[in-house]
Biotite code that builds the C-alpha atoms (Angstrom):
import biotite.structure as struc

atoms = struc.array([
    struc.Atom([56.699, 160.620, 313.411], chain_id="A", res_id=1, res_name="UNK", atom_name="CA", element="C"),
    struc.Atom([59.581, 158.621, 315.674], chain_id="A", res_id=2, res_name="UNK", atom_name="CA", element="C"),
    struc.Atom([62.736, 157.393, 312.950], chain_id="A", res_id=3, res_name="UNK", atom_name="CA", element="C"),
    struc.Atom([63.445, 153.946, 314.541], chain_id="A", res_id=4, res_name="UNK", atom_name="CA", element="C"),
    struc.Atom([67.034, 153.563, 313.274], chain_id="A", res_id=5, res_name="UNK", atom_name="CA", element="C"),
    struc.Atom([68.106, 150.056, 313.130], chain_id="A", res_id=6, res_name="UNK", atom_name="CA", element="C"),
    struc.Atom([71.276, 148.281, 314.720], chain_id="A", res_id=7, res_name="UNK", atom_name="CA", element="C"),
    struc.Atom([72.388, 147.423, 310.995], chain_id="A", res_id=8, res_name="UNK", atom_name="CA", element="C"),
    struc.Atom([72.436, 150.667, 309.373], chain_id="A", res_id=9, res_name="UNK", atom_name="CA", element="C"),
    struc.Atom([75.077, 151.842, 311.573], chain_id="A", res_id=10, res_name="UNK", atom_name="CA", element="C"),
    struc.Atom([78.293, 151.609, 309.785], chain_id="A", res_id=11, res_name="UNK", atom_name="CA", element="C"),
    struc.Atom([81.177, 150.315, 312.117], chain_id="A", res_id=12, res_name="UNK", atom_name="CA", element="C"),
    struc.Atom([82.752, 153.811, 312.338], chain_id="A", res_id=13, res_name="UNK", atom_name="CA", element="C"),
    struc.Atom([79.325, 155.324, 313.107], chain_id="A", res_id=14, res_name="UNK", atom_name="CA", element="C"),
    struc.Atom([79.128, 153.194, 316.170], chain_id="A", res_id=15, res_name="UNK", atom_name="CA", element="C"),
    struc.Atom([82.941, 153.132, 317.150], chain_id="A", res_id=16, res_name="UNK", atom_name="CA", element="C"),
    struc.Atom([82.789, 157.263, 317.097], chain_id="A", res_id=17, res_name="UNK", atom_name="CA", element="C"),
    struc.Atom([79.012, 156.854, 319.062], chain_id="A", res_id=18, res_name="UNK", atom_name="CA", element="C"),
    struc.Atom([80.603, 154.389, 321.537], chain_id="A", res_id=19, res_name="UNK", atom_name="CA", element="C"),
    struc.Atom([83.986, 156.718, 322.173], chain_id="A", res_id=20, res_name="UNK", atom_name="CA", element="C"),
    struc.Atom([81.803, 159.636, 322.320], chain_id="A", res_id=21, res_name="UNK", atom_name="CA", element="C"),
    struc.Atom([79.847, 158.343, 324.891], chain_id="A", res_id=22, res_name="UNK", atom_name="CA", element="C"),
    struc.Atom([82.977, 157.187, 327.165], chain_id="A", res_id=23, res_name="UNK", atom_name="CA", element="C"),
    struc.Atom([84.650, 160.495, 327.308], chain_id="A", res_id=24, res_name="UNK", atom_name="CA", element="C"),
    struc.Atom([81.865, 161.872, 327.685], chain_id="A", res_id=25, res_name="UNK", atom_name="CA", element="C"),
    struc.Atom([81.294, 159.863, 330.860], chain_id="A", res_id=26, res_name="UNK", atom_name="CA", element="C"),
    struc.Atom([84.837, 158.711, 331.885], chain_id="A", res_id=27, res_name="UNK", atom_name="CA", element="C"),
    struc.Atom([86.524, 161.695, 330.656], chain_id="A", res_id=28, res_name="UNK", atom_name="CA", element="C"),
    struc.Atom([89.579, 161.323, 328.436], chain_id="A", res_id=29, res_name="UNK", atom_name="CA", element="C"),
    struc.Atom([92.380, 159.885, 330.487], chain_id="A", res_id=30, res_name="UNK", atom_name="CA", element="C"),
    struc.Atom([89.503, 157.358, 332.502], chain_id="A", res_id=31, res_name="UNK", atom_name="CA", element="C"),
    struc.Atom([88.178, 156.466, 328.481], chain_id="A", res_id=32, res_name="UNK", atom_name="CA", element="C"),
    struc.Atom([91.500, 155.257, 327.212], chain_id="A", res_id=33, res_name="UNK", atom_name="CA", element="C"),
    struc.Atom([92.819, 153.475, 330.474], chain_id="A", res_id=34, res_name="UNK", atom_name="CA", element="C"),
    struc.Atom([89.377, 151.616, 329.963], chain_id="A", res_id=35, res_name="UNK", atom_name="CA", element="C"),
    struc.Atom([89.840, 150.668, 326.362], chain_id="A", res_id=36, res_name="UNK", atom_name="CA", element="C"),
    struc.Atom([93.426, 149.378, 327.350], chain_id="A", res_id=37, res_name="UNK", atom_name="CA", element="C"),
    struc.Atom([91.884, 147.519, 330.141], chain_id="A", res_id=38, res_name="UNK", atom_name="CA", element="C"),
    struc.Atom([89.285, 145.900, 328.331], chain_id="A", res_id=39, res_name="UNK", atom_name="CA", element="C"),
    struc.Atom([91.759, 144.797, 325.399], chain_id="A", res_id=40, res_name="UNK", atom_name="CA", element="C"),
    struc.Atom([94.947, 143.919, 327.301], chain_id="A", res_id=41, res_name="UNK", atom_name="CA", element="C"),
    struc.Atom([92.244, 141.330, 329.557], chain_id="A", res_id=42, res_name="UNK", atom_name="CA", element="C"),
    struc.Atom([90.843, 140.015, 326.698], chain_id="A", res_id=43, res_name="UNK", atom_name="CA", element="C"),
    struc.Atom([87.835, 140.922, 328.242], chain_id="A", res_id=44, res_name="UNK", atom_name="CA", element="C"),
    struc.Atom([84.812, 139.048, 327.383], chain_id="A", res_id=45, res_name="UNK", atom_name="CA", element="C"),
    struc.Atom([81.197, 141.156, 327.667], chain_id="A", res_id=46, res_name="UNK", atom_name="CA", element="C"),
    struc.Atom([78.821, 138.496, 327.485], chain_id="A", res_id=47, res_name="UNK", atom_name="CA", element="C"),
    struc.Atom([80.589, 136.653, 330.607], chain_id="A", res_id=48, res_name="UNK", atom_name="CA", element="C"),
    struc.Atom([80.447, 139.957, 332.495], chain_id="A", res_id=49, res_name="UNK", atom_name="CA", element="C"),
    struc.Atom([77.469, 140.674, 331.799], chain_id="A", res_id=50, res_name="UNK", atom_name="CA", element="C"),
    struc.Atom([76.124, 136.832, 333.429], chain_id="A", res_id=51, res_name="UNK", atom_name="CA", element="C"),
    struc.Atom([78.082, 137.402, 336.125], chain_id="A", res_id=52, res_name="UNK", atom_name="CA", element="C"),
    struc.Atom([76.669, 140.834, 336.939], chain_id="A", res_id=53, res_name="UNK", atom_name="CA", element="C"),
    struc.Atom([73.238, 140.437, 335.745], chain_id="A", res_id=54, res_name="UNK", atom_name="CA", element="C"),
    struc.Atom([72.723, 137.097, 337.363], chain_id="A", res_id=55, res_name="UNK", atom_name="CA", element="C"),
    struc.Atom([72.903, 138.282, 340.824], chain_id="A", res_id=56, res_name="UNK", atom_name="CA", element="C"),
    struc.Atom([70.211, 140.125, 340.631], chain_id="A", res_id=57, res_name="UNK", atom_name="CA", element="C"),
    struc.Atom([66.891, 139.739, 340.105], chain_id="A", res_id=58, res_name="UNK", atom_name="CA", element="C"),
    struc.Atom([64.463, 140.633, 337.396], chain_id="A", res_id=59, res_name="UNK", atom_name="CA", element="C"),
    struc.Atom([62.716, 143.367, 340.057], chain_id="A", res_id=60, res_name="UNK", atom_name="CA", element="C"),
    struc.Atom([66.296, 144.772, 340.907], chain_id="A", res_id=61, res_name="UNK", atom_name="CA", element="C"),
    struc.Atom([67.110, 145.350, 337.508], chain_id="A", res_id=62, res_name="UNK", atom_name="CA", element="C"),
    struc.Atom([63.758, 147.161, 336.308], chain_id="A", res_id=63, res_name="UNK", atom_name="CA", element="C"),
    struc.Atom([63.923, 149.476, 339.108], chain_id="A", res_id=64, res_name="UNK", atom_name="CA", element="C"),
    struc.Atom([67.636, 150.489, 338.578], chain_id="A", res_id=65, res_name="UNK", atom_name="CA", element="C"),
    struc.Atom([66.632, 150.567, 335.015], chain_id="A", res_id=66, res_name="UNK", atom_name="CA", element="C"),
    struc.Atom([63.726, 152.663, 336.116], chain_id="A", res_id=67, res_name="UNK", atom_name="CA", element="C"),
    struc.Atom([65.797, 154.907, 338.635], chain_id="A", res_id=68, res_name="UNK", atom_name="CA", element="C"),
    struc.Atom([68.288, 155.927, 335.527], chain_id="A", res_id=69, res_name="UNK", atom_name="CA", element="C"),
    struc.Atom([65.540, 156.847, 333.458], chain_id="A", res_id=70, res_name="UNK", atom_name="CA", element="C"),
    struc.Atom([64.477, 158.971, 336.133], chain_id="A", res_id=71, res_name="UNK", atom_name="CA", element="C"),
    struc.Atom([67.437, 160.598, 336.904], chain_id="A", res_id=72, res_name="UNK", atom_name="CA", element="C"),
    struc.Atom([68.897, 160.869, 333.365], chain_id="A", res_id=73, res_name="UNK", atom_name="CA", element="C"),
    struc.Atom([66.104, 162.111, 331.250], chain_id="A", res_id=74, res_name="UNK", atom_name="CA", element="C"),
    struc.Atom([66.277, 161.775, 327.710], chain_id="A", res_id=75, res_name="UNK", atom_name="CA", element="C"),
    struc.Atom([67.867, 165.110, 326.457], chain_id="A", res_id=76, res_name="UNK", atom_name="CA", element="C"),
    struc.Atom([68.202, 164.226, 322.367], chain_id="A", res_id=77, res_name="UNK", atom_name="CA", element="C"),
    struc.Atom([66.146, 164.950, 319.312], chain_id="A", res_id=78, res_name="UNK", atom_name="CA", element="C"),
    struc.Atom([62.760, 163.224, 320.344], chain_id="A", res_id=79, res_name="UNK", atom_name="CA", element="C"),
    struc.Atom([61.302, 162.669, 317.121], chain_id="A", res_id=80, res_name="UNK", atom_name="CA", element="C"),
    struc.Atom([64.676, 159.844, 316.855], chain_id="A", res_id=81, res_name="UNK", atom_name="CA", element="C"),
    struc.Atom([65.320, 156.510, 318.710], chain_id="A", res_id=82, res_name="UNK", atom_name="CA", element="C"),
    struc.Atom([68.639, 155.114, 318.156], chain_id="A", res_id=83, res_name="UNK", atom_name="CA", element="C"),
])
């Protein structure tokens, strides 16, 4: 049986450790913290990035990137849980 676990039960610290987890993981720890500084000392707004990246592309684009991470980043986790 798949554990679906909801966007609300994650406690703020939860995701804050999830979210810095992931970005040393990719960025590494140097790379991680210059981005945090970045993104706070710009005032950097997400929603206006994200319509400025997203909307240059179009729906097709964005499935098959979507499809070509899946593909090269398989799913490695616990597969009985989707967060």
């Amino acid at each position: 049986m798949t554990t679906i676990q909801e966007p609300s039960a994650v406690s703020k610290f939860d995701l804050y450790s999830r979210g810095m987890h992931a970005l040393h993981n990719v960025l590494g720890t140097v790379d991680a913290e210059e981005f945090i500084s970045l993104v706070k000392s710009d005032r950097f707004d997400y929603t206006e990035w994200q319509r400025q990246h997203f909307d240059q592309k179009t729906p097709e684009q964005i499935s098959a990137e979507a499809e070509a991470y899946v593909t090269e980043h398989p799913y490695a986790g616990d597969p009985s849980t989707i967060i």
